[in-house]
C-alpha positions as a Markdown table, in Angstrom:
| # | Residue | x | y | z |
|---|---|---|---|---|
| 1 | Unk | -113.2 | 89.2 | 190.4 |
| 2 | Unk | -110.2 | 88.4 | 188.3 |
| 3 | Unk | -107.0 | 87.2 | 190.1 |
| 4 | Unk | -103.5 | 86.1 | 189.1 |
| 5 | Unk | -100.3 | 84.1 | 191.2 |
| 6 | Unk | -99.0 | 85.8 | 194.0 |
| 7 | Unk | -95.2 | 85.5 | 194.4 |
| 8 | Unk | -93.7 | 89.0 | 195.5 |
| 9 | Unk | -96.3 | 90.8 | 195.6 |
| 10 | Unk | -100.3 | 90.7 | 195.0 |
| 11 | Unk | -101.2 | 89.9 | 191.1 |
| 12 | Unk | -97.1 | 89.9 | 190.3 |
| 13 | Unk | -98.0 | 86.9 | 188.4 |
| 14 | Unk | -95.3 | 85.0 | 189.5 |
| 15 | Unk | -95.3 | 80.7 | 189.0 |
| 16 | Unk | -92.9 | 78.0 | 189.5 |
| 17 | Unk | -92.7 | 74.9 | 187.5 |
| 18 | Unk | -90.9 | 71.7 | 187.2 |
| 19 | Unk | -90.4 | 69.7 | 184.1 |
| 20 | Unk | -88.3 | 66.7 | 182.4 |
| 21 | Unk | -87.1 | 67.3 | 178.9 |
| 22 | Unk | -84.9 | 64.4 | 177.0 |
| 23 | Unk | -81.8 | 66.9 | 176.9 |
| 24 | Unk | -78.6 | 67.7 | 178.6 |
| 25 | Unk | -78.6 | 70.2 | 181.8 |
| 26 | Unk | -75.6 | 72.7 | 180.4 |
| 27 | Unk | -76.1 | 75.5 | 178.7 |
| 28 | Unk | -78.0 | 74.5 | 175.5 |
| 29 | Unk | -80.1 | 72.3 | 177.7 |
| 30 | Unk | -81.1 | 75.3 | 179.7 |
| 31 | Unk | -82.4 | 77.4 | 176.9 |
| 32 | Unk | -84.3 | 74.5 | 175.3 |
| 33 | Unk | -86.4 | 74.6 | 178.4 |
| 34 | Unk | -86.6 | 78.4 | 178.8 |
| 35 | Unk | -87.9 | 78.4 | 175.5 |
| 36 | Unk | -90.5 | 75.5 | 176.3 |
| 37 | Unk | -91.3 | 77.7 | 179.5 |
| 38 | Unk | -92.0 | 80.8 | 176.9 |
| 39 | Unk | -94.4 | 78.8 | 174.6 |
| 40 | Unk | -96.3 | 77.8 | 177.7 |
| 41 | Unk | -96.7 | 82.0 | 178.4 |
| 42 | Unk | -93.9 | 82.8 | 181.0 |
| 43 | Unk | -92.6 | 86.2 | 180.9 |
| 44 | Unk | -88.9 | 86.0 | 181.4 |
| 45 | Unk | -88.4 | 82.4 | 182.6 |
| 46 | Unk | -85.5 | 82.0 | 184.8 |
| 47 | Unk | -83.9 | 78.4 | 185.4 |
| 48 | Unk | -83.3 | 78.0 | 188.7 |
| 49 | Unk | -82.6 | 74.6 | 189.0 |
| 50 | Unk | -81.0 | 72.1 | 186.1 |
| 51 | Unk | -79.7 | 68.3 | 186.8 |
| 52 | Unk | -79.4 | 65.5 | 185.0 |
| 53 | Unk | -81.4 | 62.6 | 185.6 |
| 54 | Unk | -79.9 | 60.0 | 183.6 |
| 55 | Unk | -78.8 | 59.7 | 180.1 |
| 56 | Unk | -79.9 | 62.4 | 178.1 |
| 57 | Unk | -82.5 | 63.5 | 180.2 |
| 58 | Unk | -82.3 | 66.4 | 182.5 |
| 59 | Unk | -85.0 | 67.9 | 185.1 |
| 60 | Unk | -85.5 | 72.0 | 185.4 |
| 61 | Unk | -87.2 | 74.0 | 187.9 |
| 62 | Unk | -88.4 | 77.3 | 186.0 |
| 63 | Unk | -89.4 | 80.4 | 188.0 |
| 64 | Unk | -91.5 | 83.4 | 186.2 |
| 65 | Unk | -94.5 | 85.2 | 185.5 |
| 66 | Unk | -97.8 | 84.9 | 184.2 |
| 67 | Unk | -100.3 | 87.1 | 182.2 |
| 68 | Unk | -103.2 | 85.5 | 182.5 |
| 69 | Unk | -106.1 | 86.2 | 185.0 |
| 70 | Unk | -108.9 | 83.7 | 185.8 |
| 71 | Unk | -112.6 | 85.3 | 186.8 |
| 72 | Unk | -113.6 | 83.7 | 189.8 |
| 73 | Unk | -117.0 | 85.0 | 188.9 |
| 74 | Unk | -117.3 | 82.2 | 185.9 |
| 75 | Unk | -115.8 | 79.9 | 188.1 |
| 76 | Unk | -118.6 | 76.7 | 188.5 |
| 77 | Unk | -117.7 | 73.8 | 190.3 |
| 78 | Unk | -119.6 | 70.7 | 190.4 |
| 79 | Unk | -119.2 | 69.0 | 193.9 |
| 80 | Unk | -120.7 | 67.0 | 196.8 |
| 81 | Unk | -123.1 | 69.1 | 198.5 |
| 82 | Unk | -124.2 | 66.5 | 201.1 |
| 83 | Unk | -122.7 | 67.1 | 204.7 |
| 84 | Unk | -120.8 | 65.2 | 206.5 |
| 85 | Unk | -121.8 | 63.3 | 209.4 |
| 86 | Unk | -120.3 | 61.2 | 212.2 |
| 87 | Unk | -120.1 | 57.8 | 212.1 |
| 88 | Unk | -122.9 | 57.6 | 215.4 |
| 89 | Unk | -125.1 | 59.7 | 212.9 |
| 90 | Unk | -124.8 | 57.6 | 210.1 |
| 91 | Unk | -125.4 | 54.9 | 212.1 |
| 92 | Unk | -128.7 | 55.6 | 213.2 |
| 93 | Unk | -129.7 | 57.3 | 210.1 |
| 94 | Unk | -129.3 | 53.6 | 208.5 |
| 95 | Unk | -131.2 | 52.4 | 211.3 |
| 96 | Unk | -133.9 | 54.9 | 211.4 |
| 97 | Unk | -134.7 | 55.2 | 207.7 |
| 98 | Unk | -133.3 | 52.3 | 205.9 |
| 99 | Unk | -134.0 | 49.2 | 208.3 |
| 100 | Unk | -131.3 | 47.0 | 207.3 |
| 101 | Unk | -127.8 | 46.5 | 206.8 |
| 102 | Unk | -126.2 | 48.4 | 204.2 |
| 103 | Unk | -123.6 | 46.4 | 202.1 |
| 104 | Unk | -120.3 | 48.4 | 200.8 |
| 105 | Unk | -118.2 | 46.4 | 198.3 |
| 106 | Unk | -114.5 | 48.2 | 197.4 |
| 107 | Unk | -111.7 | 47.3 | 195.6 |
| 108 | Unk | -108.7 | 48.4 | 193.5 |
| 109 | Unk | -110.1 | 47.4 | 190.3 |
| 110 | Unk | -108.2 | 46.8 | 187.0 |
| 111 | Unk | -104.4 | 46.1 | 187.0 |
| 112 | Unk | -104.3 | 49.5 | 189.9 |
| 113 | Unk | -102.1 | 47.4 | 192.8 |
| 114 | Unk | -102.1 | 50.4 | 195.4 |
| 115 | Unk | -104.5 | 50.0 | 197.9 |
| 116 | Unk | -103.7 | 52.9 | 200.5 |
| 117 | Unk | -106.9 | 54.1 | 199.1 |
| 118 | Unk | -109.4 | 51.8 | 199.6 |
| 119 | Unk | -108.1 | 50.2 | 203.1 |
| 120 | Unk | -108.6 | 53.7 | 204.6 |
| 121 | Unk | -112.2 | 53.9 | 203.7 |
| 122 | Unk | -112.7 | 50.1 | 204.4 |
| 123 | Unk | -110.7 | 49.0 | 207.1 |
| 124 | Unk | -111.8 | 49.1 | 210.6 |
| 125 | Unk | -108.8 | 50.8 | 211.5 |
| 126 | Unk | -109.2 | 53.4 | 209.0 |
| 127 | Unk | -107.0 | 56.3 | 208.9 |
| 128 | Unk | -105.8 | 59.2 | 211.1 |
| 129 | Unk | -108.2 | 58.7 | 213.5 |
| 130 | Unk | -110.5 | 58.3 | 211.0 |
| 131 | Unk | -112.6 | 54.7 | 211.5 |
| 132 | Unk | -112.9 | 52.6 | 208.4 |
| 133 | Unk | -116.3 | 51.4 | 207.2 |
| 134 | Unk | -116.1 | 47.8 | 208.9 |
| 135 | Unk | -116.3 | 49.6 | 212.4 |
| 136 | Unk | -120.0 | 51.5 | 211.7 |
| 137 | Unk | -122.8 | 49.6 | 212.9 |
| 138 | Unk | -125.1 | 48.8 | 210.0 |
| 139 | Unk | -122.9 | 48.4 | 207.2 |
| 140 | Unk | -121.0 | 45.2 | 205.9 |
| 141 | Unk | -118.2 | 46.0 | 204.4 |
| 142 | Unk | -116.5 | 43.7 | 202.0 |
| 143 | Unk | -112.6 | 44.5 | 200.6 |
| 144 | Unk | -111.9 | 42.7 | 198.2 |
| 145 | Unk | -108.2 | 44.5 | 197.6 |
| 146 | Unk | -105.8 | 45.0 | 194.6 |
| 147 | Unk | -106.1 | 44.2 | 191.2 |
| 148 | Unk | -109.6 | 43.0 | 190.9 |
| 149 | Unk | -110.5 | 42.6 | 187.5 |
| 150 | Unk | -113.7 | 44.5 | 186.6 |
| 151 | Unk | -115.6 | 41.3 | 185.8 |
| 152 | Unk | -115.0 | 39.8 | 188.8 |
| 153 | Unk | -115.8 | 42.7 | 190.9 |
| 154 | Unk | -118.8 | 43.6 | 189.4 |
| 155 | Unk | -119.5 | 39.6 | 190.2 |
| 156 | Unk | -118.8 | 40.1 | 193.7 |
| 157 | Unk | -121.0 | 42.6 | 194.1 |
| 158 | Unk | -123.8 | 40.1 | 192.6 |
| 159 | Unk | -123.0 | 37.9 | 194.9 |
| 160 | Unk | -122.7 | 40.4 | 197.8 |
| 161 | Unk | -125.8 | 41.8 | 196.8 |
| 162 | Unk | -124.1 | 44.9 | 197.1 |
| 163 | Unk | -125.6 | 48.7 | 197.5 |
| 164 | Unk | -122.8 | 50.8 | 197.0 |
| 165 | Unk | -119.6 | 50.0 | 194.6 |
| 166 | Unk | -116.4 | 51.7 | 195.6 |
| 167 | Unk | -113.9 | 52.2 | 193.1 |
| 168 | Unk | -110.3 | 52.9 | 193.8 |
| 169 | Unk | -108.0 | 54.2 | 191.2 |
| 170 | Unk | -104.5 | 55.3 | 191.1 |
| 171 | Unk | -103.3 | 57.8 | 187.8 |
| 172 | Unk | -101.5 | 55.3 | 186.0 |
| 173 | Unk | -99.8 | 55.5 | 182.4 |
| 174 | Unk | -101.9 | 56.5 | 179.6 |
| 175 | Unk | -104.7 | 57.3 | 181.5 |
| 176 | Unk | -105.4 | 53.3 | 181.8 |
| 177 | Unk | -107.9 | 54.4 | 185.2 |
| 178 | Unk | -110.5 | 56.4 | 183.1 |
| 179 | Unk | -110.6 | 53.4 | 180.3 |
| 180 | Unk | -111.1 | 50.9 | 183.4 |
| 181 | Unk | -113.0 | 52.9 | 185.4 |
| 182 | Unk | -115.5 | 53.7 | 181.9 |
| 183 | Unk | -115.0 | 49.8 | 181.2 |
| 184 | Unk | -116.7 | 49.1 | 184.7 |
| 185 | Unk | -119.5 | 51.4 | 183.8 |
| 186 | Unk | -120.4 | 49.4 | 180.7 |
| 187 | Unk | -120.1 | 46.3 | 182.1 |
| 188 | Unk | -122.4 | 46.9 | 185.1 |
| 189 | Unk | -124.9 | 48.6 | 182.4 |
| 190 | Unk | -124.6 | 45.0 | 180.1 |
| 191 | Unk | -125.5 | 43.4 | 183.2 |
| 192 | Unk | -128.5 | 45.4 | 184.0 |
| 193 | Unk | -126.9 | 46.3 | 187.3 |
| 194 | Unk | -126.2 | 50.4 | 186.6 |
| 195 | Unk | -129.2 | 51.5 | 188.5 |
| 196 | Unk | -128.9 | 49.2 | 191.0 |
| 197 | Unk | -126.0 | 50.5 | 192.7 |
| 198 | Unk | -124.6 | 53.9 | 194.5 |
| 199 | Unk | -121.1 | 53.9 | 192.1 |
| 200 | Unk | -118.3 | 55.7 | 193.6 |
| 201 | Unk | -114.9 | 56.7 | 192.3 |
| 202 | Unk | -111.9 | 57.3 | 194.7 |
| 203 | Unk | -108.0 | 58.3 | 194.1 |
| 204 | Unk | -105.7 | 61.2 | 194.7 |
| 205 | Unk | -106.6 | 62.5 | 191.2 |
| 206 | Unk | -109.9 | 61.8 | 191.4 |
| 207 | Unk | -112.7 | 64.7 | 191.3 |
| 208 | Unk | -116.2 | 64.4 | 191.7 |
| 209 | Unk | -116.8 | 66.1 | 188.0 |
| 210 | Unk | -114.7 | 63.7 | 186.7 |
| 211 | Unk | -116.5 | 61.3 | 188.2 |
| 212 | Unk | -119.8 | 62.1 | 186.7 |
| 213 | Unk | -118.2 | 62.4 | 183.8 |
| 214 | Unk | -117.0 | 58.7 | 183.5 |
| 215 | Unk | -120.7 | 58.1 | 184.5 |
| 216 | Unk | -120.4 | 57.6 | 188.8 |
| 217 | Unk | -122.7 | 58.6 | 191.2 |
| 218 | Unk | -119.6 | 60.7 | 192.7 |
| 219 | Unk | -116.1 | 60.8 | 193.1 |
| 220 | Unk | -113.9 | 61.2 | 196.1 |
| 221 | Unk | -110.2 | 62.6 | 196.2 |
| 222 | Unk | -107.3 | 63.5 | 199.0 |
| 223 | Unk | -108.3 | 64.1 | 202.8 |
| 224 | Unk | -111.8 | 62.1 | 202.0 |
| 225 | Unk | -112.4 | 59.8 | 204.8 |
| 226 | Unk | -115.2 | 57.0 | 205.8 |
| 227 | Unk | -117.6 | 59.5 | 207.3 |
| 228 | Unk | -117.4 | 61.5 | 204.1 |
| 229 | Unk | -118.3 | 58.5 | 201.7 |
| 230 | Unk | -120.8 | 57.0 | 203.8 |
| 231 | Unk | -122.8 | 60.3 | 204.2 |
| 232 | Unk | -123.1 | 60.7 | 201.0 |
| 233 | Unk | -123.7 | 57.0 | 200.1 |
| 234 | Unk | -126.4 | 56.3 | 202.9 |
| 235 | Unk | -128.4 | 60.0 | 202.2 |
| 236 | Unk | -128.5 | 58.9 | 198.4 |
| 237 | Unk | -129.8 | 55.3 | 199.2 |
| 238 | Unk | -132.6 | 56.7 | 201.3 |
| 239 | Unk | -133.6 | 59.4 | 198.5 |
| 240 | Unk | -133.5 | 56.5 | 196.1 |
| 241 | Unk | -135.9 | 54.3 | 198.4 |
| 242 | Unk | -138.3 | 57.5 | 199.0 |
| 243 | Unk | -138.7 | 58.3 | 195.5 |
| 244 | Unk | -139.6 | 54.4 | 194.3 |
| 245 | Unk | -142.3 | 54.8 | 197.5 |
């Protein structure tokens, strides 16, 4: 089935967009940024909103239509397919199947400072309702916060003897997350410590493709919670153990 935007009405292709250009916001302004809103396929761009956002710079708000469709037919997306469980399930599956305590060891690696992230997976009080990972029974969870170089994490986890390596990662400029995020992968893989380890990626832009791509187990992104990272983590450590049995 092919679909387009939906403003008025169905497949009227209408879109809104926001962008800042390094121009004034009169009237010359406003038709640089119509025409930028034209290369980028609008039909009849209309500025709806233009303000100046400090010196020579201006911000627009562009309303229009589109021509394109998308086939949701060739639409293939590569995500998690294992289910969530509660933390009392996850708990005994560790128990049941595993035998041991299963050690979780997170951080906000690189020069990334925010750790929003990464306390609401680890924390025991978690978020919105949600427990953190230092509540569930069977799992030691070790934070070890912001701005954790990747050497040193990747020694933590050494020490920890870690199972599962949590990666939190805020968009920065640049794209500075993917090369830190790859740089972990290669540093783990010098150390002979790649296979050793569930690898998981985390952040509001974060996807679980992307993920995979950087070379992660998976990848976790908005309204993920503890449940959802420890189901997957715990179901791929047993699968791991009962395929080296």
């Amino acid at each position: 089935m092919k679909i387009r935007p939906y403003g008025d009405t169905m497949a009227d292709g209408k879109v809104e967009t926001s962008f800042t250009l390094p121009t004034t916001s009169d009237e010359t302004g406003q038709e640089i940024a119509r025409q930028f809103a034209k290369q980028m396929g609008f039909v009849d761009p209309n500025i709806v909103h233009a303000e100046e956002i400090g010196e020579g710079f201006s911000f627009f708000v562009i309303y229009g239509s589109v021509p394109y469709t998308v086939d949701t037919d060739k639409i293939k997306v590569e995500k998690i397919e294992t289910p969530t469980m509660t933390r009392e399930e996850i708990e005994d599956l560790i128990e049941k199947e595993v035998g041991r305590d299963v050690v979780f060891v997170g951080a906000s690696t690189g020069t990334d400072a925010h750790t929003v992230g990464i306390d609401a997976i680890m924390n025991m009080k978690g978020f919105a309702g949600h427990y953190g990972l230092e509540r569930y029974k069977h799992i030691r969870a070790h934070n070890l916060g912001s701005q954790v170089p990747n050497e040193e994490f990747v020694r933590q986890a050494k020490l920890l003897g870690a199972d599962v390596l949590l990666v939190s990662q805020t968009v920065t400029q640049k794209d500075i997350h993917l090369k830190n995020l790859e740089n972990l992968v290669e540093i783990l893989e010098a150390e002979n410590m790649r296979n050793d380890v569930i690898l998981i990626a985390g952040g509001a832009r974060i996807t679980h493709e992307l993920a995979k791509e950087l070379g992660y187990d998976a990848g976790f992104g908005p309204k993920k919670y503890a449940e959802d990272v420890a189901s997957y983590a715990i179901t791929e450590l047993i699968k791991r153990k009962n395929s080296k049995n």
